[in-house]
N, C-alpha and C positions, 0 to 999 in steps of 0.2 A: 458508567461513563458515557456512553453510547445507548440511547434510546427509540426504538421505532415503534409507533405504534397507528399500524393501521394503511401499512405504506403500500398505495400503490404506484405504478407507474405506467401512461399507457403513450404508445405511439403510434400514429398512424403512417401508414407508410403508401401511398397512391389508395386507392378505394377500399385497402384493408386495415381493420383497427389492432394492434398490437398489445395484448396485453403482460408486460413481461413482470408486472409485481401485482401480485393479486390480497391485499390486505397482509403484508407482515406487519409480527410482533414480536420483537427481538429484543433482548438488552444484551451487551455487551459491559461487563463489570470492568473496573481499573484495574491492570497488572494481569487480565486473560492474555493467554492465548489458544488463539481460534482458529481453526479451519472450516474455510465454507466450500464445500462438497456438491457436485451432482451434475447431472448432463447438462450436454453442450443446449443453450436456448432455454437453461432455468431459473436464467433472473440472476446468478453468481453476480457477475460485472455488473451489471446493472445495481442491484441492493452493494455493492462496496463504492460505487460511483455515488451512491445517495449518502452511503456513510460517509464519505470523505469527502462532501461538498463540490464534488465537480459536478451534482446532476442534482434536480431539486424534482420531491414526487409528485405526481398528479393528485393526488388525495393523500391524508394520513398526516404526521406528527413526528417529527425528529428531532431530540435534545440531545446536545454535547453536557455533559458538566450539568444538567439539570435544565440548559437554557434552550426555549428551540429553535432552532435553526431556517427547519426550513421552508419558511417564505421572507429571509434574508434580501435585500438585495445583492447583487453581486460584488459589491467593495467590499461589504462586510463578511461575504465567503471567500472573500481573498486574504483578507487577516487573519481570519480562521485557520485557514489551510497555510497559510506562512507562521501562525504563531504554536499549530498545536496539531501538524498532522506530515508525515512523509509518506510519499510513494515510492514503490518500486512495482515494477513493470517488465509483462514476459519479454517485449523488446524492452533493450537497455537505455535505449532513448540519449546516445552520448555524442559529445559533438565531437568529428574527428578529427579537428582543427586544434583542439585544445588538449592541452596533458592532462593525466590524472588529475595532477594536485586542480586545476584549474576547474575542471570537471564538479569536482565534490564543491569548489568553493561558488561556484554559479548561481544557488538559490541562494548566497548571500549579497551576489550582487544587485539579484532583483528585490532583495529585501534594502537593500543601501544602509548594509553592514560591513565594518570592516572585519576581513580574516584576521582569526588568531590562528599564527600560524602554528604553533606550539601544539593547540587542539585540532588543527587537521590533519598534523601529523600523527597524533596521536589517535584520531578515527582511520587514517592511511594503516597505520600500525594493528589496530584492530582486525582487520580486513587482510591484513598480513601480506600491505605492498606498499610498503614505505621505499623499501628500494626502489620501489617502479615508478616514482609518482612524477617524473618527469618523461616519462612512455604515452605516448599515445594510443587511441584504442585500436588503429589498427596494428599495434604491435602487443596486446594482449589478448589472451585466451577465451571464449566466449564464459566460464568460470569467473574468471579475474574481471571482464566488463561489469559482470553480475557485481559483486560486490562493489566496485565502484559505486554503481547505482544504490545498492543500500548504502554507504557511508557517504551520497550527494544525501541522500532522505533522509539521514541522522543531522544533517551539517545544523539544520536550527533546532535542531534538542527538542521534537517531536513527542507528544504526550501520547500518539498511538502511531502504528507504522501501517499503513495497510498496502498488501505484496496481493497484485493480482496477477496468476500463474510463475511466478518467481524463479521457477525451477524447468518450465515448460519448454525451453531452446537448449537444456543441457544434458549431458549423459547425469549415469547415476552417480558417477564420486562427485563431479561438482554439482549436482540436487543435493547430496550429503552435505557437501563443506558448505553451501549456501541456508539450508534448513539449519545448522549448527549454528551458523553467524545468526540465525534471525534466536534461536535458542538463548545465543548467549546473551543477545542485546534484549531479550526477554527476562534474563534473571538479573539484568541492572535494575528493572519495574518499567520495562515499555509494554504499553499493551499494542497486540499484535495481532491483525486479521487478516486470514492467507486461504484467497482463493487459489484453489488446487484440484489438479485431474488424477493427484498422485496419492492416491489411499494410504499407501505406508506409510509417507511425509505425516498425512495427516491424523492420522492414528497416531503419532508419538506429541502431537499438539495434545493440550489440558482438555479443547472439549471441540465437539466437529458439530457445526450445523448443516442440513444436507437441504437444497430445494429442490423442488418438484415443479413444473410446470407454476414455476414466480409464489408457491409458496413453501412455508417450513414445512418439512414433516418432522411428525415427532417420534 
């Protein structure tokens, strides 16, 4: 589903050149789930920001679905990422203004769709806070905001989910009940790529890729 071949990524930063993707060559099959592995400055975020079209690379070749991506212009990585990609994010990124239900239905207002209500509740249910869905975030749990945010990232029925640190602002029972929710919404057939500092997490994922200094080891 997901193809790189050859990606780098360089940035410079005042007088010094940054190299944090140094030629990957990854694929990413349909209906995987992935954990990407390895220390802090080894390209993680960076190669998931190229996967999911919020960053485009200095060099190299990216295909979704066979087609590549990336020397897109930016309209076109925006129907992308609204027709066939969700995030979630170690912040939960949630407005405190607005309720749950409102919360989850947000990238459909920027997509200028209307809510089926019937299916947000039933993602609200999923995520096992339908009772709550008129709560605010400051009156939930930093658990319970998590999943909010993966059922805002499900709201347009997402062909891959990519979770960069997911689990990274929580103790262990909610890293558990969150790594289950991306589990379950894996055995519907989403595929799923989760950057992670938390080895367990990612041990019980189908297959771990680890970087090194922006590239894979094998």
């Amino acid at each position: 589903m997901i193809e790189l071949h050859g990606i780098q990524k360089n940035y410079v930063r005042g007088a010094e050149a940054v190299h944090a993707l140094r030629g990957v060559d990854l694929e990413i099959g349909k209906g995987e789930f992935v954990s990407v592995v390895g220390p802090s400055g080894s390209g993680k975020t960076t190669m998931l920001h190229i996967m999911g079209c919020l960053d485009q690379p200095s060099m190299g070749v990216m295909k979704i679905d066979g087609a590549a991506v990336d020397q897109l212009p930016e309209k076109e990585l925006v129907r992308i990422r609204r027709e066939k990609i969700g995030f979630v994010f170690q912040q939960f990124h949630l407005i405190p203004g607005l309720s749950v239900y409102e919360n989850v239905t947000l990238p459909l207002l920027f997509a200028r769709r209307e809510a089926d209500e019937e299916k947000i509740r039933r993602l609200l249910s999923l995520i096992g806070l339908d009772s709550r869905r008129r709560h605010h975030p400051n009156q939930l749990s930093g658990g319970e905001m998590q999943r909010v945010a993966v059922a805002r990232a499900m709201v347009n029925d997402p062909e891959v989910l990519f979770a960069d640190e997911p689990t990274g602002n929580l103790d262990t029972e909610n890293s558990d009940r969150i790594f289950d929710l991306l589990s379950a919404l894996h055995d519907r057939g989403l595929t799923i790529v989760m950057v992670t500092h938390n080895n367990e997490l990612a041990m019980r994922s189908q297959r771990i890729i680890r970087l090194q200094d922006g590239q894979v080891q094998n």
